[in-house]
C-alpha positions as a LaTeX table, in Angstrom:
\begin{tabular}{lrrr}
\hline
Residue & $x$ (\AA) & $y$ (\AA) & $z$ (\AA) \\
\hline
Unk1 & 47.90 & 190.04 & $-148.41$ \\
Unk2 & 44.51 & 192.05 & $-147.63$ \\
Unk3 & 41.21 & 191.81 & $-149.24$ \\
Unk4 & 40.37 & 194.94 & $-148.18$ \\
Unk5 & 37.35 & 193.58 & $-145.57$ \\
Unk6 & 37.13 & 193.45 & $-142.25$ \\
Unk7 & 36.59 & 189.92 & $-141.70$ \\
Unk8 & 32.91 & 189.54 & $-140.10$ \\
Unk9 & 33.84 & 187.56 & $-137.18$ \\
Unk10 & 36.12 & 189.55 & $-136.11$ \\
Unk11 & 34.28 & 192.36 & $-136.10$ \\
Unk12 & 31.98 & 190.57 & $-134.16$ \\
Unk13 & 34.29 & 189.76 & $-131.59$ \\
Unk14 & 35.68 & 193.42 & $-131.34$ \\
Unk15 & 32.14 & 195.28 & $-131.03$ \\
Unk16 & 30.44 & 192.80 & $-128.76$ \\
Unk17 & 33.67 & 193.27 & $-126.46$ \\
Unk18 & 33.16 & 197.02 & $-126.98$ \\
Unk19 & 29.79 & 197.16 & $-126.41$ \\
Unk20 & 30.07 & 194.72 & $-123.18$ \\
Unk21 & 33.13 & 197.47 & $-121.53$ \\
Unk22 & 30.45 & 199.96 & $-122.30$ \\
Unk23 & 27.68 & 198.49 & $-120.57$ \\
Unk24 & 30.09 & 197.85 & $-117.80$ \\
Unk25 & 30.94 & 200.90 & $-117.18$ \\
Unk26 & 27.79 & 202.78 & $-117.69$ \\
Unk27 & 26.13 & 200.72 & $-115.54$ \\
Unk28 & 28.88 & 201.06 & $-112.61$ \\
Unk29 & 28.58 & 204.69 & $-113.13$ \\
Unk30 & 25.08 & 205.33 & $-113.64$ \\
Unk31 & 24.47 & 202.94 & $-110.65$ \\
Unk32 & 27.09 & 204.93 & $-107.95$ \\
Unk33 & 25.17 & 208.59 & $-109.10$ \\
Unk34 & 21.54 & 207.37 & $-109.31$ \\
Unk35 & 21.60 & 203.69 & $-108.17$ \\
Unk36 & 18.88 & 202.92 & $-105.13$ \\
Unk37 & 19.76 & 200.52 & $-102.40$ \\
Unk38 & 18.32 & 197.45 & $-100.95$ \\
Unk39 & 19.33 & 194.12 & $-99.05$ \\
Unk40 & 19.89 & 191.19 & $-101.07$ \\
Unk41 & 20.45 & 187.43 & $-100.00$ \\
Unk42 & 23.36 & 186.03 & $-101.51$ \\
Unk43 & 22.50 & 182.61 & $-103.09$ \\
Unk44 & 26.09 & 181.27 & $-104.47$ \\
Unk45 & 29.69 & 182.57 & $-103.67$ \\
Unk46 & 32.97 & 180.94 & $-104.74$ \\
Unk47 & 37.04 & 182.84 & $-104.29$ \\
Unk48 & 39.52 & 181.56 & $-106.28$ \\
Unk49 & 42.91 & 181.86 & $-105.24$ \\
Unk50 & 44.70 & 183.36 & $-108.48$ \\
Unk51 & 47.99 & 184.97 & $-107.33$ \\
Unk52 & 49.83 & 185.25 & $-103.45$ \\
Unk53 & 51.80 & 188.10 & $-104.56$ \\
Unk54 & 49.40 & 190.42 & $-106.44$ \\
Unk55 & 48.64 & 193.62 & $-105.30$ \\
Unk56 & 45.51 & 194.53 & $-102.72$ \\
Unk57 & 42.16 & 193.64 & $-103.90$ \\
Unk58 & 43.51 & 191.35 & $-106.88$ \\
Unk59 & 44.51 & 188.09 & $-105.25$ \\
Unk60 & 41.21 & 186.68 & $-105.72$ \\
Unk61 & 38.32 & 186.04 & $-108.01$ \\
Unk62 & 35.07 & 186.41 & $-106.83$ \\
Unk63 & 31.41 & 184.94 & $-107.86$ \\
Unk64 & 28.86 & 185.90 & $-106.50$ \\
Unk65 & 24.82 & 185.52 & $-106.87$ \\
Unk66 & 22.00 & 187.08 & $-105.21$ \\
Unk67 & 18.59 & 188.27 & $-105.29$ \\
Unk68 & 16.30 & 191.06 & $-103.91$ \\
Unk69 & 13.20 & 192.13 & $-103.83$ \\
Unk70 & 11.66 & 195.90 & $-105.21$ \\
Unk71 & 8.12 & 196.44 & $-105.56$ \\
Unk72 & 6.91 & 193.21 & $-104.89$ \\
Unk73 & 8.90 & 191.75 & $-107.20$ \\
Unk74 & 12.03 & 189.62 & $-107.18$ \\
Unk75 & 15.28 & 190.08 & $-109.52$ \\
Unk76 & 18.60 & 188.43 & $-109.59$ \\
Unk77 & 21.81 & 188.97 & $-110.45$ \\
Unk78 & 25.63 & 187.66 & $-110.61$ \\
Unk79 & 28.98 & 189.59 & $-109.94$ \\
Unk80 & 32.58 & 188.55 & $-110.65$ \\
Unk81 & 35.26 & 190.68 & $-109.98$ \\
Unk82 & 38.80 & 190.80 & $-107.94$ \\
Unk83 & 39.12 & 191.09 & $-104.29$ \\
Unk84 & 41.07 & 189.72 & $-101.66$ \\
Unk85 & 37.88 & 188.33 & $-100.02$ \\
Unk86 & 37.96 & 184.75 & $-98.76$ \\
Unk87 & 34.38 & 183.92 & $-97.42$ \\
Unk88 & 33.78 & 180.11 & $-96.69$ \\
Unk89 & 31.61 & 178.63 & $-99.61$ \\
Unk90 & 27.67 & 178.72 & $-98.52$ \\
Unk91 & 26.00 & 176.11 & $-96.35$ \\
Unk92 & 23.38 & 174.17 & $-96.75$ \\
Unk93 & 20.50 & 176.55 & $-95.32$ \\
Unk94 & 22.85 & 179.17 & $-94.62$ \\
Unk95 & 21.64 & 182.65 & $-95.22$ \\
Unk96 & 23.99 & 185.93 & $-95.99$ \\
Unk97 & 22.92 & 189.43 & $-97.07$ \\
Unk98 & 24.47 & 192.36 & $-99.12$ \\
Unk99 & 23.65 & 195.70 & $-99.58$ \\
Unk100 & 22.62 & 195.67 & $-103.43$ \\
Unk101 & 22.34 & 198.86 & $-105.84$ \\
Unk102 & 19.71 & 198.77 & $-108.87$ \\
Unk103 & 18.09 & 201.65 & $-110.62$ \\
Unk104 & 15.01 & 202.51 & $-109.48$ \\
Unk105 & 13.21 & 202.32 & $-113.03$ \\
Unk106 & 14.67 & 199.34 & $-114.18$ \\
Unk107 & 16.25 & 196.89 & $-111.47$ \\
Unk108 & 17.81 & 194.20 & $-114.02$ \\
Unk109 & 20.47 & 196.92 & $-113.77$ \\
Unk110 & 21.82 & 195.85 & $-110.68$ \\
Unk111 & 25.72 & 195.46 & $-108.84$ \\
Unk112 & 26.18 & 194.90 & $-105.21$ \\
Unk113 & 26.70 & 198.22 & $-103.52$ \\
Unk114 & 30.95 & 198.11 & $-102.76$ \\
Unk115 & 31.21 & 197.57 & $-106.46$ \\
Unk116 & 29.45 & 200.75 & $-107.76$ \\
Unk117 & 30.13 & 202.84 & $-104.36$ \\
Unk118 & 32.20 & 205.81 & $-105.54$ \\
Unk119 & 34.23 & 206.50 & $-102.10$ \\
Unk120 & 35.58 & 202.41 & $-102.30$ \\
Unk121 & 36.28 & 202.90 & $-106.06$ \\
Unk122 & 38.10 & 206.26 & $-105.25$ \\
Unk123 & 39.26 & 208.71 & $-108.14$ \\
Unk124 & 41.53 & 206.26 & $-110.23$ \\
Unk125 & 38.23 & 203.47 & $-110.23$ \\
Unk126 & 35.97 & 206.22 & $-111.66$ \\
Unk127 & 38.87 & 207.63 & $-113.63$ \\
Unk128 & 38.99 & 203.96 & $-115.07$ \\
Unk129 & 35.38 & 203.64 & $-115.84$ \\
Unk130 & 35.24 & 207.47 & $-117.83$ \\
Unk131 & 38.33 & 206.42 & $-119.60$ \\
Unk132 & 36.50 & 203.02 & $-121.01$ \\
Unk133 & 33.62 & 204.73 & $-121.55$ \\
Unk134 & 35.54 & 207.63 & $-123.81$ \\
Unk135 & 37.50 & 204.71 & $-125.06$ \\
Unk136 & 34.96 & 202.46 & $-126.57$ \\
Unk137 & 33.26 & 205.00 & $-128.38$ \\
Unk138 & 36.72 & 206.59 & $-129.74$ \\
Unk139 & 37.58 & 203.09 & $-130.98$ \\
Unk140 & 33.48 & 202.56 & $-131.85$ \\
Unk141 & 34.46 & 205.92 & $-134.09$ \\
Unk142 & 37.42 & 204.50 & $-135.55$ \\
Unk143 & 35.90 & 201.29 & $-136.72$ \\
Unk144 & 33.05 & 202.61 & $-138.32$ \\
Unk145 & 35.55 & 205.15 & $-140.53$ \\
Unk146 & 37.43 & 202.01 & $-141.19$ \\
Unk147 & 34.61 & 199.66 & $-142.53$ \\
Unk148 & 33.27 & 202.53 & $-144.30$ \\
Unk149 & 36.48 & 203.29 & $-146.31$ \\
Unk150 & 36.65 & 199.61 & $-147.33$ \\
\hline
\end{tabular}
């Protein structure tokens, strides 16, 4: 039996998980056209071992955090995603560094460079990221008709 609502948590849960695939995307995107580089310092990395047999790039998943510097001023940021990267866990003292990308007017927006590099993403990863993008506002579209016909 319906009610005829849209229960409110749920809708919750389905735009904040729209509007986070959005940002994600956007950002990749707007980042690998516009996106300014600098060198960060990694300050935590972890690679979990998820799966021996999957395919390249998606055996692992990888944390990292870093921080950088522009203008004087220093910013922060955290990536997970899926690799086959297997770095040893950080040493006490020990210092790494990675090329970061961040938009020049507003830095918060910010991805290490492989992640939002267009060549390493190659036509299917920015195929991907149009498709979510065109995605989440089709199904943005769709549930707006929907709570305004209940």
């Amino acid at each position: 039996m319906t009610t005829g609502r849209i229960n409110p948590v749920a809708f919750v849960i389905i735009v904040a998980c729209l509007l986070l695939a959005l940002y994600n995307s956007v950002s990749i995107l707007v980042l690998g056209l516009f996106g300014e580089t600098t060198v960060g310092t990694i300050t935590s990395y972890s690679s979990r071992l998820d799966d021996t047999s999957a395919s390249v790039n998606s055996s692992r998943t990888v944390a990292k955090g870093y921080r950088f510097t522009v203008g004087g001023r220093e910013y922060e940021g955290h990536s997970t995603y899926k690799s086959d990267e297997a770095w040893p866990k950080l040493r006490e003292g020990e210092r790494r560094t990675e090329l970061i990308s961040y938009l020049g007017f507003f830095p918060r927006v910010n991805k290490p460079t492989h992640l939002v590099d267009f060549e390493e993403l190659g036509v299917a990863g920015v195929a991907f990221y149009v498709i979510t993008i065109l995605g989440s506002v089709v199904l943005f579209a769709l549930l707006k008709r929907e709570t305004k016909r209940r």
